[in-house]
C-alpha positions as CSV (number, residue, x, y, z in Angstrom):
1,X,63.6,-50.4,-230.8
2,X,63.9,-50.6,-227.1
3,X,67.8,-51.2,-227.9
4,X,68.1,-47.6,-229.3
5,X,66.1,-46.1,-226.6
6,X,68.3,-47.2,-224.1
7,X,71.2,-45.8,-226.0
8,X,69.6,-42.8,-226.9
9,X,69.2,-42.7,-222.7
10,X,73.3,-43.1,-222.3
11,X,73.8,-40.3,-225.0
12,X,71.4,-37.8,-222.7
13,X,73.7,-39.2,-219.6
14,X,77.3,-38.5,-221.3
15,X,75.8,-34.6,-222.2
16,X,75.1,-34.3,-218.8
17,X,78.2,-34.8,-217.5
18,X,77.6,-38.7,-216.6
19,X,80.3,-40.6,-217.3
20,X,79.4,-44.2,-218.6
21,X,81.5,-46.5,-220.4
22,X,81.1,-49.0,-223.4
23,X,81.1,-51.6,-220.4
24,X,78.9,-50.5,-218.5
25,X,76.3,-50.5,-221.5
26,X,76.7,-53.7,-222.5
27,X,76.2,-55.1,-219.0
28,X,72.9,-53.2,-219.5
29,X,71.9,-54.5,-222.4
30,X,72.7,-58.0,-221.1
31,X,70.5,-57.0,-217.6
32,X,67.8,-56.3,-219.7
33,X,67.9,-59.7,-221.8
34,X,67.9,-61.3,-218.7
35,X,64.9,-59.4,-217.1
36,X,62.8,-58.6,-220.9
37,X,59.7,-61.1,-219.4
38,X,59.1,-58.6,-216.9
39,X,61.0,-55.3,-218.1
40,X,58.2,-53.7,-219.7
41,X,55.6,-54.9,-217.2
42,X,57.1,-53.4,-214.4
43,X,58.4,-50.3,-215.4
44,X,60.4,-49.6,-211.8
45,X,62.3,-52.6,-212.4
46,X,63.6,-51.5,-216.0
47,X,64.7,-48.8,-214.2
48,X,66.3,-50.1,-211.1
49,X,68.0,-52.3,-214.3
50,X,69.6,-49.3,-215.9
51,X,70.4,-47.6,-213.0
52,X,71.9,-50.3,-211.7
53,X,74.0,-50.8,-214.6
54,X,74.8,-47.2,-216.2
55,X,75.1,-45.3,-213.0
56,X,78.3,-45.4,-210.4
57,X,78.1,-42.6,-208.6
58,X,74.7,-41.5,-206.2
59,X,75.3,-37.7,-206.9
60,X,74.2,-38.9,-210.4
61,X,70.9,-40.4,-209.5
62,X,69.2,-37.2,-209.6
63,X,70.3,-36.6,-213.5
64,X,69.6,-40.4,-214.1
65,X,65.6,-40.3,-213.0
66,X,65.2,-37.1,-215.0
67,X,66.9,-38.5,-218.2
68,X,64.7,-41.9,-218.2
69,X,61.7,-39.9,-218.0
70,X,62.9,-38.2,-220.4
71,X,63.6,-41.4,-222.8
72,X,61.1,-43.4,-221.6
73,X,57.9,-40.9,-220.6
74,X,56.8,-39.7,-217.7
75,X,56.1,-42.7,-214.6
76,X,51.9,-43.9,-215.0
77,X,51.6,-42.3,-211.9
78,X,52.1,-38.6,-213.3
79,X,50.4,-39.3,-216.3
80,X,47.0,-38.2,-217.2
81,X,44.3,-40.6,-216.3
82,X,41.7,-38.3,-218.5
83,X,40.3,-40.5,-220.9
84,X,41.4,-40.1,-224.4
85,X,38.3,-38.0,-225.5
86,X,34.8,-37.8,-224.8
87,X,33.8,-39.5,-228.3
88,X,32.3,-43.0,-227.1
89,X,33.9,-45.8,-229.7
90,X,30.6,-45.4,-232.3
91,X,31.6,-41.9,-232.4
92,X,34.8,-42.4,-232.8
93,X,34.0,-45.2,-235.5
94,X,31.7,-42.5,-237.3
95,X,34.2,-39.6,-237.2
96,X,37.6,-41.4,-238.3
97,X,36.5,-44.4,-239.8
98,X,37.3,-43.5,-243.0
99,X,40.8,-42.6,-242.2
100,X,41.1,-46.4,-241.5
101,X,42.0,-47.4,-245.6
102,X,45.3,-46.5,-247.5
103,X,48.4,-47.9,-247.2
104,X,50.7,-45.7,-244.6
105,X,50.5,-48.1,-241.1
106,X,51.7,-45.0,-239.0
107,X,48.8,-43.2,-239.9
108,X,46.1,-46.2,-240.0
109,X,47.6,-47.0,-236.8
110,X,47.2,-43.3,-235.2
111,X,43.3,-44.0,-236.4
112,X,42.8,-47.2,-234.6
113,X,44.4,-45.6,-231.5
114,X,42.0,-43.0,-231.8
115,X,38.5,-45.2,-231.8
116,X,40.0,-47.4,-229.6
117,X,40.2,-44.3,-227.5
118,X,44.0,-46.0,-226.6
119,X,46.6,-43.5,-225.5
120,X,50.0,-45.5,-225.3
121,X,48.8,-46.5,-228.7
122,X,48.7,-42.9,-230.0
123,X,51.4,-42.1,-228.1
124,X,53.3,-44.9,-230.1
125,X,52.1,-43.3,-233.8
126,X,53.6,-39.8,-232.7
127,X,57.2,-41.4,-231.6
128,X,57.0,-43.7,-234.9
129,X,56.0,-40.4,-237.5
130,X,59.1,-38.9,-235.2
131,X,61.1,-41.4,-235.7
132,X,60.6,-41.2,-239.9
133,X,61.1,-37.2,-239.9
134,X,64.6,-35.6,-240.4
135,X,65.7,-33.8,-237.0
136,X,69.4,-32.6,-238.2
137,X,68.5,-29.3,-238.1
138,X,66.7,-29.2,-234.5
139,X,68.6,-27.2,-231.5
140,X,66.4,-24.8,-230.5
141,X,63.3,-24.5,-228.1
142,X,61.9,-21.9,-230.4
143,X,62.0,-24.8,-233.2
144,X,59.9,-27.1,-231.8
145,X,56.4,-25.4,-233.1
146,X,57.6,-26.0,-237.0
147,X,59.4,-29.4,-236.3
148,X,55.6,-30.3,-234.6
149,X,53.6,-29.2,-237.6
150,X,55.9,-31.0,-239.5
151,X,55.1,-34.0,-237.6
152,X,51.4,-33.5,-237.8
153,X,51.8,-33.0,-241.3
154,X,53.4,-36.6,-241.9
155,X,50.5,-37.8,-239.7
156,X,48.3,-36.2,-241.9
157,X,46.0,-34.9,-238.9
158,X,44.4,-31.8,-240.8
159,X,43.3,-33.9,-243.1
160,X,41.9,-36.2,-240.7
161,X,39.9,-34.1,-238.4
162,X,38.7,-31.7,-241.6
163,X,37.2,-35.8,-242.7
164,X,35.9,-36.1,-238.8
165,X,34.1,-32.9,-238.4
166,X,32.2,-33.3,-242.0
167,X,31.1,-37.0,-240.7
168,X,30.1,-36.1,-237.1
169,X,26.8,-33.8,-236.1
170,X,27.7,-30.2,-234.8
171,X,27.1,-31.3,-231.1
172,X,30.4,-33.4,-231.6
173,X,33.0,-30.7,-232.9
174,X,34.1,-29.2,-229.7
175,X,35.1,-32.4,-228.7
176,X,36.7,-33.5,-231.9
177,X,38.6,-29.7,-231.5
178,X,39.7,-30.4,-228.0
179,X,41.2,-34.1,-229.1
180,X,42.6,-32.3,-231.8
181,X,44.4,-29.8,-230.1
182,X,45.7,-31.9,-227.2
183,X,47.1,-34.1,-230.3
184,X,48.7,-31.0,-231.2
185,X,50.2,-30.5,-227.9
186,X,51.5,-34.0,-227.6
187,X,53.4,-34.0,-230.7
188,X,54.8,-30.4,-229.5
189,X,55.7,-32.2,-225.8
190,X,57.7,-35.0,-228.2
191,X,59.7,-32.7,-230.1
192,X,60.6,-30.4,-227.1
193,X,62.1,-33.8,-225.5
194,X,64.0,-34.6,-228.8
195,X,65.7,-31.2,-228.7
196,X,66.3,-31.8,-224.8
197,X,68.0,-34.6,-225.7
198,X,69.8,-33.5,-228.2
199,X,70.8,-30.1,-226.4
200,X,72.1,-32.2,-223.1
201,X,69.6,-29.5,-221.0
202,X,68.5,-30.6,-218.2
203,X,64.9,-30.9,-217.3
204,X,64.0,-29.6,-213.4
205,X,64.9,-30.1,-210.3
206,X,64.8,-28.9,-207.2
207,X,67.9,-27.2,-207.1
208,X,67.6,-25.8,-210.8
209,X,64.4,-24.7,-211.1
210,X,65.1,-21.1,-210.7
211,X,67.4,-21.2,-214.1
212,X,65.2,-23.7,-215.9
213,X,63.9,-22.5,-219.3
214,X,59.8,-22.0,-218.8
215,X,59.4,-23.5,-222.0
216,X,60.5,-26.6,-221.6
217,X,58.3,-27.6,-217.9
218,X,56.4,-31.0,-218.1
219,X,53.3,-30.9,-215.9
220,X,54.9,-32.0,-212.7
221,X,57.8,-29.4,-213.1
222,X,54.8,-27.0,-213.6
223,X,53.5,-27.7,-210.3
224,X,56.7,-27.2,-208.7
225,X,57.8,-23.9,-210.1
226,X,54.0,-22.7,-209.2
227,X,55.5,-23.5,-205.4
228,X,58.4,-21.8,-206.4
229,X,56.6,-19.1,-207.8
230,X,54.8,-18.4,-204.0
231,X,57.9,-18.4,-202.5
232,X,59.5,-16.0,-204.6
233,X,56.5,-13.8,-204.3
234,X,57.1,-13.6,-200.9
235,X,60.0,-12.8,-201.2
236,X,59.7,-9.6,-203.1
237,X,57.1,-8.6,-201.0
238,X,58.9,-8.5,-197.9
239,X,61.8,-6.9,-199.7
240,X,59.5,-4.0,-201.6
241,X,58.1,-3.6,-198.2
242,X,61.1,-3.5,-196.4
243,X,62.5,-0.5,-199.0
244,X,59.7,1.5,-198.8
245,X,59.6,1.3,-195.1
246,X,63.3,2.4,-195.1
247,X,62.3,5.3,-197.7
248,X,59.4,6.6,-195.6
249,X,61.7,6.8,-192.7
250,X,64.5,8.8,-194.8
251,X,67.9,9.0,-195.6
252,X,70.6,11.4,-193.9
253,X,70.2,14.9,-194.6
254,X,74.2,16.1,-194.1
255,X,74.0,20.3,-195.2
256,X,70.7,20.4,-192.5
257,X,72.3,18.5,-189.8
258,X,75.3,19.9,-189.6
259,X,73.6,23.4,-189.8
260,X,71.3,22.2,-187.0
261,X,74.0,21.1,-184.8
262,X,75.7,24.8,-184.8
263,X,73.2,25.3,-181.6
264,X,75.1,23.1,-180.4
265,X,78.7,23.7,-180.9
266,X,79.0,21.9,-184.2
267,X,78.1,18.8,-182.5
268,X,75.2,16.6,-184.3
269,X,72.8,15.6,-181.6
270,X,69.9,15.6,-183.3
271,X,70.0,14.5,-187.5
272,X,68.1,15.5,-189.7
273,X,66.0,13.4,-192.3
274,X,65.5,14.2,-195.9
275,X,61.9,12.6,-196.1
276,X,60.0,11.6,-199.9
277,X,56.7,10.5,-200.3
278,X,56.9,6.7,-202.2
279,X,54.5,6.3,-204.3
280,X,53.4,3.1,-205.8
281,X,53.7,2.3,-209.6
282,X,50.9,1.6,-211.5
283,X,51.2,-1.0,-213.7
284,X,50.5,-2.1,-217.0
285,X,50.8,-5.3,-218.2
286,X,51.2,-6.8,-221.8
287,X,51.5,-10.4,-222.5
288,X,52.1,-11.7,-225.9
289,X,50.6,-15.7,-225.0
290,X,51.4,-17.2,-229.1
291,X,52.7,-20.7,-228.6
292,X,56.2,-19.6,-228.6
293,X,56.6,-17.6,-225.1
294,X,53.1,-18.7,-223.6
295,X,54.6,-20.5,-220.8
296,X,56.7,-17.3,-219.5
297,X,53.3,-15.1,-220.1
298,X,51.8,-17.4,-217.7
299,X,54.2,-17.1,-214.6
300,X,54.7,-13.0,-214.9
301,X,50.9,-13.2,-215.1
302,X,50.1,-15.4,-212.0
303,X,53.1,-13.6,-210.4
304,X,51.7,-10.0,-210.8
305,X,48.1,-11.5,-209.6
306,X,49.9,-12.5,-206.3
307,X,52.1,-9.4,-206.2
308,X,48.8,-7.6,-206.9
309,X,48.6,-5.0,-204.1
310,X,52.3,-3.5,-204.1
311,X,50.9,-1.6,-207.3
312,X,48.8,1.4,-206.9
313,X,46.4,-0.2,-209.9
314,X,46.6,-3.1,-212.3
315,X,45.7,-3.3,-215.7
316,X,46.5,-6.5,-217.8
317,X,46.2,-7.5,-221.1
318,X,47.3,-10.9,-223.0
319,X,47.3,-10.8,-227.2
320,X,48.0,-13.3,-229.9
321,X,46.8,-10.9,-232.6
322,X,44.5,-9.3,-230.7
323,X,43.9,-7.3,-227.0
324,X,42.4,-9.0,-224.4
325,X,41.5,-7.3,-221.4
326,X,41.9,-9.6,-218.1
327,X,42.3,-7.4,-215.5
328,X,38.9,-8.0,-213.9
329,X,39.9,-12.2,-213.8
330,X,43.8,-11.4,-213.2
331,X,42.4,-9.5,-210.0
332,X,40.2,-12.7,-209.1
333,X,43.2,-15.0,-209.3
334,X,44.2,-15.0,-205.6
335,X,46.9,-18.4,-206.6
336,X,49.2,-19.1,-208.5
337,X,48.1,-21.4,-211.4
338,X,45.1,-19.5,-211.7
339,X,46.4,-17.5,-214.9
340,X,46.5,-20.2,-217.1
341,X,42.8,-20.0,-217.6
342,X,43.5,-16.4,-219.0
343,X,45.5,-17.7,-221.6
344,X,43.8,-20.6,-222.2
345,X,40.1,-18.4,-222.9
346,X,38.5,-19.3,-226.1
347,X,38.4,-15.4,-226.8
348,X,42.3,-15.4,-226.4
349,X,43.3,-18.7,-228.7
350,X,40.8,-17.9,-231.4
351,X,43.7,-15.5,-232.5
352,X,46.5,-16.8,-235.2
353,X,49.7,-15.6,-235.8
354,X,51.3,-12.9,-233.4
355,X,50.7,-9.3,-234.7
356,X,52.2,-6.9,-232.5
357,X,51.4,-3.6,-234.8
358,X,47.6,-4.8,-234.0
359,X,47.6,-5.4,-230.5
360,X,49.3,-2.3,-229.7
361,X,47.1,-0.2,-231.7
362,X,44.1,-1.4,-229.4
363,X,46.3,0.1,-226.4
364,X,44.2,3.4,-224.7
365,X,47.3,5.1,-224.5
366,X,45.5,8.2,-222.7
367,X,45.3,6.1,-220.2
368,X,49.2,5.9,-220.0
369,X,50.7,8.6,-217.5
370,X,53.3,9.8,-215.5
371,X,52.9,7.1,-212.8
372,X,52.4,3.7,-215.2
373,X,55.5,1.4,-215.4
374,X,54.9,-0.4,-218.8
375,X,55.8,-3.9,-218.7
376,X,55.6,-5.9,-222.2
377,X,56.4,-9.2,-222.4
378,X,57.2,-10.9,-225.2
379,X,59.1,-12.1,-228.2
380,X,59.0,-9.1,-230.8
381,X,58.2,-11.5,-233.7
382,X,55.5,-10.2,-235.6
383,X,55.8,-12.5,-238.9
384,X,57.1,-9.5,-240.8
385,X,53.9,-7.3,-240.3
386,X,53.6,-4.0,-239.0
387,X,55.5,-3.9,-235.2
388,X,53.5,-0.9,-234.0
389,X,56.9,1.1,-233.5
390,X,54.7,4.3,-233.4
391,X,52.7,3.2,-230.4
392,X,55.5,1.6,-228.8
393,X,57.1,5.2,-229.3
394,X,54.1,6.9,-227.9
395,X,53.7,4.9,-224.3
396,X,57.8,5.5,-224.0
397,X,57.1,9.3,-224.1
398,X,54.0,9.0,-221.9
399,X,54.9,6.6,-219.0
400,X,57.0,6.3,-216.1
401,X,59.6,3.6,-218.2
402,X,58.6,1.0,-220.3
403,X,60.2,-2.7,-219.3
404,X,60.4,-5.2,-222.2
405,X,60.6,-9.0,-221.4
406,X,62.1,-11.5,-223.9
407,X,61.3,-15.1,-223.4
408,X,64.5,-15.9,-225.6
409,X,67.9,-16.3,-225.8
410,X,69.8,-13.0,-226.6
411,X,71.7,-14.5,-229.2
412,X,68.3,-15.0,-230.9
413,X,67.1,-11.0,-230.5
414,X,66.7,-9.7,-233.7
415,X,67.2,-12.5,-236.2
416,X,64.9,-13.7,-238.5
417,X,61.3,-11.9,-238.0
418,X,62.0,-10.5,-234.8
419,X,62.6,-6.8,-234.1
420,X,63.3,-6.9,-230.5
421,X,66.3,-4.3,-231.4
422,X,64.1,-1.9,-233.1
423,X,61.9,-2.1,-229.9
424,X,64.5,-1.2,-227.8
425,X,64.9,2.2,-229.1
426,X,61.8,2.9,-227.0
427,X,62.2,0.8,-223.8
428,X,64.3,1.5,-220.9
429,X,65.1,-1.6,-220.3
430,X,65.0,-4.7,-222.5
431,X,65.4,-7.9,-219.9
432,X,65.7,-11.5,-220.6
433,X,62.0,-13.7,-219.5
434,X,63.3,-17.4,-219.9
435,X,63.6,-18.0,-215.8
436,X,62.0,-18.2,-212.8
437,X,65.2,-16.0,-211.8
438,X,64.9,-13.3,-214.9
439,X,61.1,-12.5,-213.9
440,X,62.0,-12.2,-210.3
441,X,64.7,-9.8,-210.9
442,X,62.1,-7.9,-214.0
443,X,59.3,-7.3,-211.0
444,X,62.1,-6.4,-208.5
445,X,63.2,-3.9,-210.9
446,X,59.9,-2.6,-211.7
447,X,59.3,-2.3,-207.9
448,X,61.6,0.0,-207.4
C-alpha cells in the first residue's frame, strides 16, 4: 500500500515538471525500510525521508510539500479537530448497527469507523472504495460530482443512512444529515485529489493563487485566497476611484479650446474641459451555488459584499433551482468569508438539480432598468430543462449590459447539457469565472 503511494507521489512530481529518476526512487524506498518503525508515527520525518531522497533541487521544494499533501493528506495540524459527529457511541450503535452484517469489509469497516466515531478510519474506507472503482475516464474537475456518487454508491451510504434515520428518534436526524453530508463532501475532496493527480495541476501557492482553479481550494488554500481576495478588493477600489476622479475632472475639450484661445491670438492659455457626470452602476447579482461552480459563487459574492459601496444599489440573489434573495445578509457581510453562510442556508441547499428557466422566471424584471449592470454567474447547465432564454432576452433589452460568468473551461461551453452559447446571444459579454484573476478583471469591467 504505502509502496504505491509513494509512487503515485513521484508520478504527481514528474507532471510537475520535477525531474526524479528510477534511482532516486529506489533510494527512497530503501530510506523508508530503514526508518518504517517510526515512518508513520512521525509523519514529518516520512517526509523529510522523501524529500530527502526524490528532491535535488530547493526551487522544487515548494511543488514537493504540495504534492505529499496531496498523496498523503493534509498535515494533523490543518486538519479538522471537530469530532466525527455529535451521535455519542450508543447512538451511533442504535443508528448503524445493522449496517455492521454482510460480507463487503469496505463497507462493514466504513460502519465501525462511524460508531467508533474514528475519522482516519473512515477516511481509510473512502480511499479503499476509491481504490476498487474504475477512474480511466476521470480528467476533469467538473467530473468529480458523478465519480463521488459513484463512490458513495459502492459504499452503499444511501442505503445506510435511509437504515439510520428509520432506527434513530427525530431529535437525531439533523445530525445524522450533517454526518451525512460531510461524508459526501469527503468522498468529493478524494476524487478532486485523484483528478489533481492525474491532471499534473498544481494545488496553491503563494505565487499561483491568482490563476488557481476555485474549485479545487482545500480549506487552508481557502483561507489564503480570502486574504488574497482583500487585497484585490483594494485594489479595484483605489483604481475605480482613481477613474472616476479623473472623469469628474474631465478630459480635453480641443474645438472649445482652441475657439477660446482666439481672444488670445490663437494661443491656448486657458483649456477647456468637456465635463460628464459618472454615475454609479447598480448592480444585480445572480449566482447559480449547485455543487459544480459553488466555490466561484462564493468569492464574486464576498467580493461584491466588500466592493459593496462603489455601486449605487445592490441586489443579490443565489439559486440552485430556486431564487434566493440575500441582499439584506450580503449587505451585513462586512469580510470576506462571510458569504459562505449564504450559500450554505438551509433555504438555499434544500434545492436539487440546477434549473436556470425557474430561477430566472422568479427575476422582478421591472425592477431591471437603464442603470442595472446584470452580472450572472454560472455554468448554463440546466439538465436539459427549460434555460429561461425568454427572460434572459428580456433583462438584455432592459439593463445597462448583462455580464455572464462561467466557472468553466471554454473548451467545455456548450457541450453536453450546457447552453452557455445560446446564452450568449443576450449577454454582452460572456467572461471566464475559474480565477481569482478572471473575477478581478469581470468586477473591473463592470466598474467601468
Amino acid at each position: 500500500m504505502i509502496i504505491r503511494r509513494v509512487l503515485e507521489l513521484v508520478e504527481v512530481l514528474k507532471k510537475r515538471s520535477v525531474r526524479v529518476s528510477r534511482a532516486e526512487v529506489e533510494d527512497a524506498l530503501r530510506a523508508l525500510d530503514v526508518i518504517a518503525a517510526d515512518a508513520f508515527v512521525d509523519r514529518a520525518l516520512f517526509a523529510a525521508v522523501l524529500q530527502a531522497t526524490l528532491i535535488k533541487n530547493s526551487a522544487d521544494i515548494d511543488v514537493f510539500v504540495s504534492s505529499f499533501a496531496l498523496c498523503f493528506g493534509a498535515d494533523a495540524e490543518s486538519s479538522s479537530s471537530l469530532p466525527l459527529s455529535s451521535l455519542s457511541r450508543q447512538q451511533a450503535e442504535q443508528a448503524f448497527g445493522a449496517g455492521l452484517g454482510g460480507g463487503d469489509p469496505v463497507r462493514a469497516g466504513l460502519v465501525q469507523s462511524l460508531i467508533d466515531g474514528d475519522e482516519a478510519g473512515v477516511r481509510l474506507s473512502l480511499r479503499q472504495g476509491l481504490d476498487e472503482l474504475d477512474l480511466a475516464g476521470l480528467a476533469s474537475p467538473l467530473q468529480a460530482g458523478w465519480y463521488a456518487s459513484r463512490l458513495l454508491l459502492r459504499l452503499g451510504l444511501d442505503e445506510l443512512f435511509a437504515g439510520a434515520n428509520d432506527a434513530v428518534d427525530d431529535e437525531l436526524r439533523p445530525a445524522l444529515q450533517a454526518l451525512e453530508d460531510r461524508l459526501r463532501r469527503g468522498a468529493r475532496r478524494l476524487i478532486e485529489q485523484e483528478e489533481q493527480k492525474r491532471s499534473g495541476r498544481t494545488s496553491t501557492s503563494a505565487a499561483g493563487t491568482w490563476d488557481s482553479d476555485l474549485r479545487t481550494l482545500n480549506e487552508r488554500q481557502t483561507e489564503e485566497a480570502r486574504v488574497l481576495l482583500r487585497k484585490l478588493a483594494e485594489r479595484l477600489r483605489a483604481r475605480v476611484l482613481r477613474r472616476r476622479k479623473k472623469s469628474r475632472r474631465g478630459r480635453l475639450d480641443v474645438r472649445r479650446t482652441l475657439r477660446r484661445s482666439l481672444r488670445t491670438d490663437g494661443i491656448p492659455v486657458v483649456p477647456v474641459l468637456r465635463r460628464r457626470r459618472v454615475e454609479k452602476p447598480a448592480l444585480l447579482l445572480l449566482c447559480d451555488v449547485s455543487d459544480s461552480v459553488r466555490a466561484s459563487a462564493l468569492f464574486l459574492l464576498e467580493l461584491c459584499a466588500v466592493l459593496h459601496d462603489l455601486f449605487d444599489s445592490t441586489r443579490a440573489y443565489v439559486f440552485v433551482d430556486h431564487l434566493h434573495d440575500v441582499t439584506a445578509l450580503l449587505a451585513s457581510q462586512g469580510k470576506p468569508g462571510g458569504a459562505s453562510a449564504i450559500a450554505s442556508s438551509e433555504a438555499v441547499m434544500g434545492g436539487g438539480n440546477s434549473d436556470y428557466g425557474q430561477a430566472l422566471h422568479d427575476i422582478d424584471v421591472d425592477a431591471v432598468t437603464r442603470k442595472t449592470v446584470v452580472v450572472v454567474l454560472g455554468d448554463g447547465r440546466s439538465n436539459y430543462r427549460d434555460p429561461g432564454l425568454d427572460v434572459a432576452a428580456t433583462l438584455k433589452l432592459r439593463a445597462k449590459s448583462v455580464v455572464w460568468l462561467v466557472p468553466e473551461d471554454r473548451g467545455t461551453w456548450g457541450f453536453g447539457d450546457s447552453v452557455i452559447p445560446r446564452f450568449s446571444r443576450h449577454a454582452d459579454a460572456m467572461l471566464p469565472a475559474r480565477t481569482l484573476r478572471n473575477l478581478a478583471r469581470a468586477i473591473d469591467r463592470v466598474l467601468r
